[in-house]
N, C-alpha and C positions, 0 to 999 in steps of 0.2 A: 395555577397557570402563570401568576405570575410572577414567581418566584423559579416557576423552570425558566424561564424568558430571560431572567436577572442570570442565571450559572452558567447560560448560553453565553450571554452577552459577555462574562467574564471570561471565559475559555479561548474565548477569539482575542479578547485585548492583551494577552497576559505574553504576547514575546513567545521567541524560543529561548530554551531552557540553555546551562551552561554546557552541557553535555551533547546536546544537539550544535551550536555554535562550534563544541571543538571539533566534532567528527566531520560538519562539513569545513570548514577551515584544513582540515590534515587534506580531506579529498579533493578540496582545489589546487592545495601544493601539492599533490602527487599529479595531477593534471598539469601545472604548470613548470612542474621540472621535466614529466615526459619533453610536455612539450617544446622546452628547451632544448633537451638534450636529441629531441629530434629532429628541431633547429640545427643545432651545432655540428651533428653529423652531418647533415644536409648540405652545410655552409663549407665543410672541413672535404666532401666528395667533388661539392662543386668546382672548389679552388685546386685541389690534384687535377680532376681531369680536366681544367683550363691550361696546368700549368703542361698537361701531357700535348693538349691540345694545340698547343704554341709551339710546343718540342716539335709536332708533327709536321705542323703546317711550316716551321723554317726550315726542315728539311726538304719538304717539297718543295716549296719556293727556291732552295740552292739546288737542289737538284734537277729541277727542270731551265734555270740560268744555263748550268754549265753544260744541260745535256742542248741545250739550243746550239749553244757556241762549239762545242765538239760537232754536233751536224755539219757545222759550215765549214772547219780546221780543213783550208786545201784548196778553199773556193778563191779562183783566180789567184794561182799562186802552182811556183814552184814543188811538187816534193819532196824533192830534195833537192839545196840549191847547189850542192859542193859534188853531187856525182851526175844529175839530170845533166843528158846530153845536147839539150835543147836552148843551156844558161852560155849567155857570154860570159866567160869566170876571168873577173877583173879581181879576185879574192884578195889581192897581195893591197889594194886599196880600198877592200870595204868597211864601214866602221863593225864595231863586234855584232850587232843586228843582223845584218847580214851574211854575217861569217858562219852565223848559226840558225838561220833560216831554216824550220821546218813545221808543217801543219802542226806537228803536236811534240811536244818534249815534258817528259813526266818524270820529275827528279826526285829521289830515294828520300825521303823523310827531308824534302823541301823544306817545306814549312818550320820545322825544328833547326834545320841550318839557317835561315835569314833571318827569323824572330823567335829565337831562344828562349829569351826572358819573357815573354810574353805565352808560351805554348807552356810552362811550368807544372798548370794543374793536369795538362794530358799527359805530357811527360812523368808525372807521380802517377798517373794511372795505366804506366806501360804502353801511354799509344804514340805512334812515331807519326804523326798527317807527313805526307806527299806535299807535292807540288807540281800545278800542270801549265803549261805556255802554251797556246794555240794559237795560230796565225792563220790568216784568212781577210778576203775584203768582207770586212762588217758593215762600214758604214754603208757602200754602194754596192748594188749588184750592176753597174751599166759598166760597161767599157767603151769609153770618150775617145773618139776619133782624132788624130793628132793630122796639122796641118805641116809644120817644121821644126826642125830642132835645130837650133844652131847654139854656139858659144857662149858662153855670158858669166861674167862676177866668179871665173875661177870654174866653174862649172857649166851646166848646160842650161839652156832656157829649153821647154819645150811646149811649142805652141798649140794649143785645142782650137778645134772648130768649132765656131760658135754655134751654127745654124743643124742642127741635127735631133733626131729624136734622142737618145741618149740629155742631151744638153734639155730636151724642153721640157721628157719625163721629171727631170730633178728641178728644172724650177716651174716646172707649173703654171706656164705661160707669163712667169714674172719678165723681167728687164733684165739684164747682168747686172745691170748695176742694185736689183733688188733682192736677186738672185745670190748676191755673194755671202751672205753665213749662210745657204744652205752650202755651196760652193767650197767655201774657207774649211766648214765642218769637215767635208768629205779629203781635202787637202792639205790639210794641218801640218804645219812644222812637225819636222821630226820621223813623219810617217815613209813608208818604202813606197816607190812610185816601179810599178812593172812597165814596162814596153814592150808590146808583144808587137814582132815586126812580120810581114805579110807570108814569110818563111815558117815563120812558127817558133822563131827563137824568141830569145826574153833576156831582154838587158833589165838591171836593177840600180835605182838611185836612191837618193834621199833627199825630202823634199826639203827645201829650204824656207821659202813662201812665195803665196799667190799670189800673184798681181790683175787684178780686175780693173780694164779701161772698155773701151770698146773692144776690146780683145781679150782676150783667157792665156794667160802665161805663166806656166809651172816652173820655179827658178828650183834647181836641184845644187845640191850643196856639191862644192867641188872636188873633185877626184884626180887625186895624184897621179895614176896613169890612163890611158887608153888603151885597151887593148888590141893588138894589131896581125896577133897570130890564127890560122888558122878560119874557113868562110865565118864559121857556127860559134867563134870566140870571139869577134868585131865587134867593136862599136858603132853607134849608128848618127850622125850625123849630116843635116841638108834636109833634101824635101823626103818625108816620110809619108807620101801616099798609102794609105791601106794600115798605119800603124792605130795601132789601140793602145790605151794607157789607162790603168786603176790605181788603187793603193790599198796597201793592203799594211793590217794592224797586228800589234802581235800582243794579246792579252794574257796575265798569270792568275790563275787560282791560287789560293792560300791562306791559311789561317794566322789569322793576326789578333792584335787589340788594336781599335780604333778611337781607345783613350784620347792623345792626344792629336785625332784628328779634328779642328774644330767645328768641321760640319758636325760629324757625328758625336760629338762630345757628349750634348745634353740627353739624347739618346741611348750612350751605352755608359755612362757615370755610373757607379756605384750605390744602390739605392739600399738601405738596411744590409751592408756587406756582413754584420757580425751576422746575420738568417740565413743569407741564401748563399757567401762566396764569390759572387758579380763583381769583385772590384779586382779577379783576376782573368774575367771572361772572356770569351775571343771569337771572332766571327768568322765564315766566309766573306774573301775578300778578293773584287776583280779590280786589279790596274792594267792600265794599259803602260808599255815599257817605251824609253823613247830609244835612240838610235845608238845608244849607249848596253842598250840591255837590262839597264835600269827603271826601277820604278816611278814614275811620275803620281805622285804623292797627290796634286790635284787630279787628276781622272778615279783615285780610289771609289769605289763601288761597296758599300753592306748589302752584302747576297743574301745569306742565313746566320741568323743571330743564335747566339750559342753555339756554334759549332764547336766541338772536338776533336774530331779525325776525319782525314780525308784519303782512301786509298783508291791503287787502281790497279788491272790487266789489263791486256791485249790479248787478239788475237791475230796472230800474222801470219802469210802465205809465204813459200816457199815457191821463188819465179821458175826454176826449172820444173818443178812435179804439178805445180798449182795446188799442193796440197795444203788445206789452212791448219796451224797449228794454236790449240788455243792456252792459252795462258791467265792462269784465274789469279783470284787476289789471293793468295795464304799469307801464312804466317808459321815462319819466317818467309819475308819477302824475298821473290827469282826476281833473279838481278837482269833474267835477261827482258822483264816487264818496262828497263829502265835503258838497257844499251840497245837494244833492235833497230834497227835502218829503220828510218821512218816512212820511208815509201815499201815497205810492207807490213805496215799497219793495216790491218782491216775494219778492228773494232775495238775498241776501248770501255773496258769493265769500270764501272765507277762506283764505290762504299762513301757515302756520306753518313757523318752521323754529327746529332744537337744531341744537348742536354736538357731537362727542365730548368728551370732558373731556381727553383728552392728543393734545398731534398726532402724526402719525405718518407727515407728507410735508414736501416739501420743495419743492413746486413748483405755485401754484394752477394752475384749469384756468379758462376762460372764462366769464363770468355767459350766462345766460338773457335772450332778447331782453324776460321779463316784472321783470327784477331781481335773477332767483334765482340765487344761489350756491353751488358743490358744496363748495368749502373756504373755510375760516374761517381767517385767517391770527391767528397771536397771533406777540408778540416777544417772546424768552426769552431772556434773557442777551447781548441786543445781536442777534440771529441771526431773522429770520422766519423759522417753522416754521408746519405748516398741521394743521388739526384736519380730520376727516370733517364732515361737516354730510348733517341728514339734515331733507328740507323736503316737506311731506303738506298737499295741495288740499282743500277739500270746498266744496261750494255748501250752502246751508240756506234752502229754503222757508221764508218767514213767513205761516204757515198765518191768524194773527189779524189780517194786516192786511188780509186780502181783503175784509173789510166796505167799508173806506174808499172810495167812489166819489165820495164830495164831496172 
């Protein structure tokens, strides 16, 4: 008995053998490479579909910007300001702003005419972005009651009434005197000031600056003539009972790089460029233009990062038949998407398309009979590799332009 007791005793102390240590040793490494490598897939799915996930969500974020701003293209505002029988056309002294006054102007591969070097990597990928201008009051929807308009600094002064709903909505039972940046905001140098007089007609200026005392007074930059011909072509100065005055802003889409913009700098710099390409990326971009036509470089806007291309149609009526004819995006681009009167504009087709930020193929697939592209090819270290591209439609009703039947 006690000698079984002693062989027991031994059997338990004596370890595993070396054959047993190596077969579980080999089955923990085949458990922890699975597991790795179920990691690593895991980690390598997660990072594509964030990078699809960003592609997606900057397309929507620019594509619900510009489809806001196309909504409004018209709002308190001319049609057309060169044919509308409604404008006092003092044209032979407007600055270029107003010479070309219209809800919306969408120019043939835009974007590749004003920022060349910058659009390179779409350009290598056959895509031409547009470019669109929309005009409209954005900042205000009131129209401010005018007390007088008289002479002043070369130009006009024209005077608002202080005491009015309009005035109180915007400041909000403030003082004028507390009132004035929301005031300043809505009046801004540079901006087009309408006067819509109690007839229905519409003079246009440019604002020059506000002056806030106990009073509200709009100085308009000066104008070489007056116009003197005809009731509906007049100028309007003296007491202007019943006149209304807005202003209205004229914004461009566009694809750009906002490299050396300094807001945006730290944001769209170049991060691991031999990986992903980003040190030639380019975004959706909203400026506001000043009286020039020109871009004002401070109001620039990053709408959708990574952008690539930007296209667009129309659809437009025909005033005699009312018949609407529509006009989609193809490829090659109709030209007539880009010269049609703008006061028969009805709707405007819009193609946004991002890229992912790093590629993650190796092989594109074929364009779209309208242009469209699934992958975005960039070259990295001598080698074409492809990025995801993620591209979202919408059409946009121009609700303001339904007036125009002349």
């Amino acid at each position: 008995m006690k000698r079984a007791r002693s062989t027991m005793t031994a059997r338990r102390d004596r370890g595993f053998t070396l054959v047993e240590l190596l077969i579980a040793t080999t089955a923990g490494l085949m458990v922890t490479a699975a597991a790795f490598l179920l990691a690593k897939n895991a980690s390598a799915v997660f990072q594509e579909e964030t990078r699809i996930t960003g592609a997606q969500l900057s397309a929507s974020l620019g594509i619900q910007r510009l489809t806001n701003d196309l909504a409004r293209a018209g709002f308190l505002m001319t049609p057309n300001i060169q044919t509308d029988p409604f404008v006092c056309n003092e044209s032979g002294s407007w600055p270029p702003v107003l010479q070309t006054l219209r809800p919306v102007k969408i120019d043939a591969q835009g974007s590749v005419v004003a920022h060349q070097p910058d659009l390179q990597q779409s350009t290598n990928n056959g895509l031409a972005p547009d470019s669109i201008t929309i005009a409209s009051s954005f900042d205000s929807g009131e129209l401010f009651p005018v007390r007088t308009i008289e002479a002043g600094g070369g130009g006009k002064i024209v005077h608002l009434e202080t005491t009015n709903l309009p005035i109180a909505r915007t400041c909000k039972g403030k003082t004028l005197a507390l009132c004035e940046p929301e005031l300043q905001r809505i009046f801004k140098a540079d901006r087009i000031l309408r006067i819509l007089t109690p007839t229905g007609h519409q003079i246009f200026g440019v604002v020059d600056h506000l002056e806030i005392t106990d009073k509200i007074k709009v100085w308009l930059q000066p104008s070489p003539t007056v116009p003197t011909v005809a009731v509906n072509r007049m100028g309007y100065e003296g007491d202007c009972n019943y006149c209304l005055v807005n202003t209205i802003s004229v914004v461009r889409y566009e694809l750009q790089s906002l490299v050396a913009d300094t807001r945006y700098q730290p944001l769209v710099a170049a991060a691991a460029a031999n990986a992903t390409g980003d040190d030639l990326r380019t975004e959706l971009v909203r400026t506001e233009l000043d009286k020039n036509g020109l871009a004002d470089a401070t109001s620039a806007e990053l709408v959708s990062e990574f952008a690539v291309d930007l296209k667009f149609g129309i659809s437009t009526i025909d005033p005699a038949t009312s018949i609407i004819t529509d006009i989609p995006i193809t490829a090659p681009e109709d030209p007539l998407v880009y010269t049609t009167a703008p006061e028969r504009i009805r709707s405007v087709h819009v193609r946004l398309s991002t890229r992912a930020r790093a590629p993650d193929r190796d092989t594109p697939l074929p364009t779209g009979p309208d242009g469209r592209k699934h992958r975005f090819q960039l070259t990295i270290g001598g080698r074409s590799v492809y990025a995801r591209m993620r591209t979202l439609y919408t059409e946009v009703a121009l609700q303001n332009l339904m007036r125009a039947t002349w």
